[in-house]
Backbone as a printed PyTorch tensor [residue, N CA C, xyz], in Angstrom:
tensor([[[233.2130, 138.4540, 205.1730],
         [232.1390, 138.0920, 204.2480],
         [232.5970, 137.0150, 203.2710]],

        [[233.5820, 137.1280, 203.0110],
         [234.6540, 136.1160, 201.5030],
         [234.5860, 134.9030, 202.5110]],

        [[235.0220, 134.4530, 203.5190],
         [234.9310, 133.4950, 204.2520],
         [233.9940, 133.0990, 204.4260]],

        [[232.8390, 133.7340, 204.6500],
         [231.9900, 133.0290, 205.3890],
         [231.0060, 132.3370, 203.6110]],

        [[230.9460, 132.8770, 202.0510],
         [230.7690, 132.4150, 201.4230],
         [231.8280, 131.2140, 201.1940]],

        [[233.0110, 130.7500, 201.4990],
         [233.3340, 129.6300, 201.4410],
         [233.1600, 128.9830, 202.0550]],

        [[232.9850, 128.8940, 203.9470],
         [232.9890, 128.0480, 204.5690],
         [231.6560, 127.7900, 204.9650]],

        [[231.1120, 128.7930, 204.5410],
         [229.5500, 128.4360, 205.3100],
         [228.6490, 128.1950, 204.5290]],

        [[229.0770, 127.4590, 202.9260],
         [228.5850, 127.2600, 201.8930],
         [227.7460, 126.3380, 201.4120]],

        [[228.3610, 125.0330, 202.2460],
         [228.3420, 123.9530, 201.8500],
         [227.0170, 122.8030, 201.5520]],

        [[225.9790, 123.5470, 202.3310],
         [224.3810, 123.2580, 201.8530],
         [223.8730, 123.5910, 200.7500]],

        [[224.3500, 124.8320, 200.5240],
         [223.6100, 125.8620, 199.7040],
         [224.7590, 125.1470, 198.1140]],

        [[225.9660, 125.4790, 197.9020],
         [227.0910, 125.0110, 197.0980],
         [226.9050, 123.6570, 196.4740]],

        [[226.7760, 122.6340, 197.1810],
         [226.6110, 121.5880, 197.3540],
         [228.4040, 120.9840, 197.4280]],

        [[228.4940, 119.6500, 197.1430],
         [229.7670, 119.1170, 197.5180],
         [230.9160, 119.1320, 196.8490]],

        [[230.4980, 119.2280, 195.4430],
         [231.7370, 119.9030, 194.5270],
         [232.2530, 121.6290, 195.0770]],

        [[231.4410, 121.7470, 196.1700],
         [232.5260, 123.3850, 196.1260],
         [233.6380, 123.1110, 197.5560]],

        [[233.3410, 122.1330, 198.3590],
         [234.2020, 121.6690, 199.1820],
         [235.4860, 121.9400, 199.1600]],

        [[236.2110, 122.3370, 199.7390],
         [237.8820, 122.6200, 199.7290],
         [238.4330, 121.0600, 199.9940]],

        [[239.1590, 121.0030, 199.2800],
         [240.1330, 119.6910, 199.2230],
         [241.6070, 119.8640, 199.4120]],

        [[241.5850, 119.8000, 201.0590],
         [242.6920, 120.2360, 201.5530],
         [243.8480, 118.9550, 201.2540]],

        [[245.1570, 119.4370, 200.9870],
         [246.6600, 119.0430, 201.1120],
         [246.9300, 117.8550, 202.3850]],

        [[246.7570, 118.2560, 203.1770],
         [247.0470, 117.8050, 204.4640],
         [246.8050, 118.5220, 205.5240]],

        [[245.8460, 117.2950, 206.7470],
         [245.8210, 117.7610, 207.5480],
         [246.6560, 117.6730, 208.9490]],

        [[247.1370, 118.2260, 209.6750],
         [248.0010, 117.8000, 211.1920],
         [247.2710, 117.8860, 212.3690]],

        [[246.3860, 117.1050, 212.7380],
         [245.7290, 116.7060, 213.6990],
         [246.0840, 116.4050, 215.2810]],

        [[246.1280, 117.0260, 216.5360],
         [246.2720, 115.9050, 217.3190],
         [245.1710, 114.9690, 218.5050]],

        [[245.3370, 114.6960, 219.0460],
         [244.6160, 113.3970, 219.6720],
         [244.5750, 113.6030, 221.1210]],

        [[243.0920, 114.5450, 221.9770],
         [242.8420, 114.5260, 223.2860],
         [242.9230, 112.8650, 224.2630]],

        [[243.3280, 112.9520, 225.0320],
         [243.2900, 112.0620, 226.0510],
         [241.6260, 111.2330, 225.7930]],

        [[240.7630, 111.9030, 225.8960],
         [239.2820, 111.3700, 225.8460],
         [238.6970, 111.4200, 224.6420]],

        [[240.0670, 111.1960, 223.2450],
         [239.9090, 110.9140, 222.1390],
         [239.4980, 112.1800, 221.1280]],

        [[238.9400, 113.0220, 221.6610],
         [239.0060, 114.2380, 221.0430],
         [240.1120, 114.8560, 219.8430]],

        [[239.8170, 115.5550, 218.5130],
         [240.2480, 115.5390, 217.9820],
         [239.9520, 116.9630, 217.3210]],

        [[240.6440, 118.1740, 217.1060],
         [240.1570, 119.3970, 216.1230],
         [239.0830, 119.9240, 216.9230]],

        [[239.1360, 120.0870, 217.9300],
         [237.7830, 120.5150, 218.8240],
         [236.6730, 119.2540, 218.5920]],

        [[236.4350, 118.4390, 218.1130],
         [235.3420, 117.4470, 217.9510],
         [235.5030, 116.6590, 218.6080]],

        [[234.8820, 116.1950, 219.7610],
         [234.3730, 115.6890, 221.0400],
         [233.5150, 114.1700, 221.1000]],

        [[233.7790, 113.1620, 221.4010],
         [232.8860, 112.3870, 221.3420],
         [231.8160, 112.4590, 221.7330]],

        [[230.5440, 112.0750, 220.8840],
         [229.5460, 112.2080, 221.2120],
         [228.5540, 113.4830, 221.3980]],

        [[229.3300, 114.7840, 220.9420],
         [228.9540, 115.9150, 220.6740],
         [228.2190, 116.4610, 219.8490]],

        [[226.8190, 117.4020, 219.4830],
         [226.3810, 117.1220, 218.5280],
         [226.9160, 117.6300, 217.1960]],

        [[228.5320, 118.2720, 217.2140],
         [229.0400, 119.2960, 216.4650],
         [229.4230, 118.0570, 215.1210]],

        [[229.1630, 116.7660, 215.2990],
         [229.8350, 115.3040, 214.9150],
         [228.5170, 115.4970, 214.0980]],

        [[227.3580, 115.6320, 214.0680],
         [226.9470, 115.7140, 213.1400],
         [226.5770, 116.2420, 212.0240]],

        [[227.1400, 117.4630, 212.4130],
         [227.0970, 118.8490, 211.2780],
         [227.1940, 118.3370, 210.2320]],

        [[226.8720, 118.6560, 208.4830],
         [226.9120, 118.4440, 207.5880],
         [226.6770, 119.4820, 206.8670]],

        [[226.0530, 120.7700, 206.9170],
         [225.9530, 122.1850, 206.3370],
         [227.0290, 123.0140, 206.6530]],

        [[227.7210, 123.1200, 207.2130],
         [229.2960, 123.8120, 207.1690],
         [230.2780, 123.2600, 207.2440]],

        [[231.4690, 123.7950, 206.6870],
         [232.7890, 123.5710, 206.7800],
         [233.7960, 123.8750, 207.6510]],

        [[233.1170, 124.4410, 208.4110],
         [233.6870, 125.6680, 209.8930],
         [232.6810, 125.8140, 210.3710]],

        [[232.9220, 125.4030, 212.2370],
         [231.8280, 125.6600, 213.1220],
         [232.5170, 125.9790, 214.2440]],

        [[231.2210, 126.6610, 215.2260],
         [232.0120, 127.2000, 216.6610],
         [231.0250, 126.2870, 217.6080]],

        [[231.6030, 126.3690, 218.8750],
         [230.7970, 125.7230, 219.5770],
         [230.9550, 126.4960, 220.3860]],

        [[230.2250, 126.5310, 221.6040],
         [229.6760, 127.1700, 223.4170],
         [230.1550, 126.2290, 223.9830]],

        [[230.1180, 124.8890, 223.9070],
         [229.6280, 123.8230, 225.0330],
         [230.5490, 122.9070, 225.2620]],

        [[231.6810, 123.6020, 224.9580],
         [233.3870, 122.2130, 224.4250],
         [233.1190, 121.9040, 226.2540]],

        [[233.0790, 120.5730, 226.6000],
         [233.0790, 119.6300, 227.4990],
         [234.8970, 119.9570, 228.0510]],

        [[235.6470, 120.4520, 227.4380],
         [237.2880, 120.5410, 227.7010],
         [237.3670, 122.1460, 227.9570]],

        [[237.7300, 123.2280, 228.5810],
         [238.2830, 124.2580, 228.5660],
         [239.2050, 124.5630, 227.0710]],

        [[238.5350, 125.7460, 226.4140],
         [238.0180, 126.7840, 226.7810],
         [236.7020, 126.0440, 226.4480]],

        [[235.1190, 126.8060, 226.9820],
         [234.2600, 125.9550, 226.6030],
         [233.9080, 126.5150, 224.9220]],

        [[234.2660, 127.8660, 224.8000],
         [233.9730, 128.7600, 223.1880],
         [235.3060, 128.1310, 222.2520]],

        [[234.8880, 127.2770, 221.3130],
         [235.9580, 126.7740, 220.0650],
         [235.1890, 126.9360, 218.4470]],

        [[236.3570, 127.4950, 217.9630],
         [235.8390, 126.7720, 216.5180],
         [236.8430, 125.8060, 215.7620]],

        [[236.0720, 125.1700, 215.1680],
         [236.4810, 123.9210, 214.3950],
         [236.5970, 123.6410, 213.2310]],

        [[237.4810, 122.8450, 212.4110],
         [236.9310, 122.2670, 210.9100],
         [235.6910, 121.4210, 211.3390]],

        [[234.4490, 121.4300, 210.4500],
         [233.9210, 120.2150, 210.5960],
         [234.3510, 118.5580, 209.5470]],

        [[233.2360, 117.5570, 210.3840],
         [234.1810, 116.5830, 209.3170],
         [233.7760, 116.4350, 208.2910]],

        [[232.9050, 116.9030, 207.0880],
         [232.5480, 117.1220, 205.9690],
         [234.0430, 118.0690, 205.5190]],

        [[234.4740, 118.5130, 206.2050],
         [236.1880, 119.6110, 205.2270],
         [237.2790, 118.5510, 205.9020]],

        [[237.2610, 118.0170, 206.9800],
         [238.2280, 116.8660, 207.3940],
         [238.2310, 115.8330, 206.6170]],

        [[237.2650, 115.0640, 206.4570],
         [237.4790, 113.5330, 206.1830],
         [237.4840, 113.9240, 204.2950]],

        [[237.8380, 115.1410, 203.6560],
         [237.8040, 115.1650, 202.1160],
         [239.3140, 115.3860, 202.3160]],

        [[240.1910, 115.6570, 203.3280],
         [241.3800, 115.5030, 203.1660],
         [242.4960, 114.4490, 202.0540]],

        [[243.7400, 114.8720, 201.3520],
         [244.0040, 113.9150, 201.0540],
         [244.5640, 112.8990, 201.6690]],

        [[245.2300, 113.6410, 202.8330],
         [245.8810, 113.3750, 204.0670],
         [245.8690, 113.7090, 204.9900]],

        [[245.7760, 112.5900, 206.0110],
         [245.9020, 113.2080, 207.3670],
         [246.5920, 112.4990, 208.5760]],

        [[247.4340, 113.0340, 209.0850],
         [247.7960, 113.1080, 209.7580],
         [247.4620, 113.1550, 211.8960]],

        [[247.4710, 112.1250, 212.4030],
         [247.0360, 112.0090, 213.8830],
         [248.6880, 112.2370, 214.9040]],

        [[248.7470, 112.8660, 215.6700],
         [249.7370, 112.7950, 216.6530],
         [248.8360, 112.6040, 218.1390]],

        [[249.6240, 111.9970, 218.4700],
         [249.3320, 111.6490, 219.9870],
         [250.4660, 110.7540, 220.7680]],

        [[251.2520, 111.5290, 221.2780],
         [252.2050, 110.8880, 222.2900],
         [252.0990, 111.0400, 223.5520]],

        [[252.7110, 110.2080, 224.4350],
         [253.5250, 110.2320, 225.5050],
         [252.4970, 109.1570, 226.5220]],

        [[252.2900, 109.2150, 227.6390],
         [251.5700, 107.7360, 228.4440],
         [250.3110, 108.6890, 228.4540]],

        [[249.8480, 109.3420, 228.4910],
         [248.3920, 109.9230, 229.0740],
         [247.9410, 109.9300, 227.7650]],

        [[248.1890, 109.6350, 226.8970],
         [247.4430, 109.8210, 225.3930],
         [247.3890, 108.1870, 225.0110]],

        [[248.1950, 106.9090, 225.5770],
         [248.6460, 106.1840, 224.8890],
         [246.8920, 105.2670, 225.0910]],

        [[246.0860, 105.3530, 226.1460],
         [245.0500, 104.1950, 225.6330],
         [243.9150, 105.3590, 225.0660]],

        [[243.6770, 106.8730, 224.6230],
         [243.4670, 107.0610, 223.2260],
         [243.6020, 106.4570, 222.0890]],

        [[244.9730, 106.3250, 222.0300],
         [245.6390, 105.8940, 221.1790],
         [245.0050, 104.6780, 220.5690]],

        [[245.1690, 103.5870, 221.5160],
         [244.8720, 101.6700, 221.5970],
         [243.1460, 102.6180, 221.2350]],

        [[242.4270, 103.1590, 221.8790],
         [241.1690, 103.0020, 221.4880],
         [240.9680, 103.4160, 220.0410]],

        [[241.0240, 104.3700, 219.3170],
         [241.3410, 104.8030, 218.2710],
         [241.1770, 103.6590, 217.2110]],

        [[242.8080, 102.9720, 217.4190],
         [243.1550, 101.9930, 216.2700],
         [242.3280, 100.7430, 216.4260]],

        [[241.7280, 100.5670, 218.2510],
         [240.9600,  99.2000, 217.9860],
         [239.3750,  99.4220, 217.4110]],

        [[238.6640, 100.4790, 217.9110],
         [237.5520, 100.6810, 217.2520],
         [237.5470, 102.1610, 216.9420]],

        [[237.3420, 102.3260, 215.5110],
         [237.4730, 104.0020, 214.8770],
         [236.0810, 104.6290, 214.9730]],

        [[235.2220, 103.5070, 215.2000],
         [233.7580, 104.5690, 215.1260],
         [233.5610, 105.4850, 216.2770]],

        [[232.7460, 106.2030, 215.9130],
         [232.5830, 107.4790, 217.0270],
         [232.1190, 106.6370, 218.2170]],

        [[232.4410, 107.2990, 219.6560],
         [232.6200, 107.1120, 221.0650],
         [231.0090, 107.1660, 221.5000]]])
């Protein structure tokens, strides 16, 4: 119940009750995917929670939950990993165009 008044607040709260996380450690799907958030998914547009689940993750498992990016992008930091060759034109896509896929 304590959780779900923080995370599932954020309509009702408005934006000053937002958690303003430290840092985040992120990493970086092959098909750019990031924190369970999927290109082109409609979970990208959430804006009333801070935590969401999805059914329909396009990647195995298809049941995830997620930060959404209303609690991501208030980060002070964050942090992306993505190594090795199967991640690397993620990667190039990423840094050449950041808008959503």
């Amino acid at each position: 119940e304590d959780l779900r008044k923080v995370f599932g607040c954020l309509s009702s709260c408005g934006p000053k009750a937002v958690p303003r996380l430290d840092l985040v450690l992120l990493g970086l799907g092959p098909d750019c995917h990031t924190c369970s958030l999927f290109p082109r998914h409609p979970l990208l547009e959430e804006t009333a929670k801070l935590v969401a689940s999805l059914e329909d993750s396009p990647k195995p498992p298809p049941q995830r939950i997620t930060m959404t990016l209303p609690l991501l992008s208030g980060a002070r930091h964050v942090i992306f990993v993505g190594t090795g060759a199967h991640k690397a034109e993620a990667v190039r896509k990423v840094l050449e165009d950041p808008a959503p896929a």
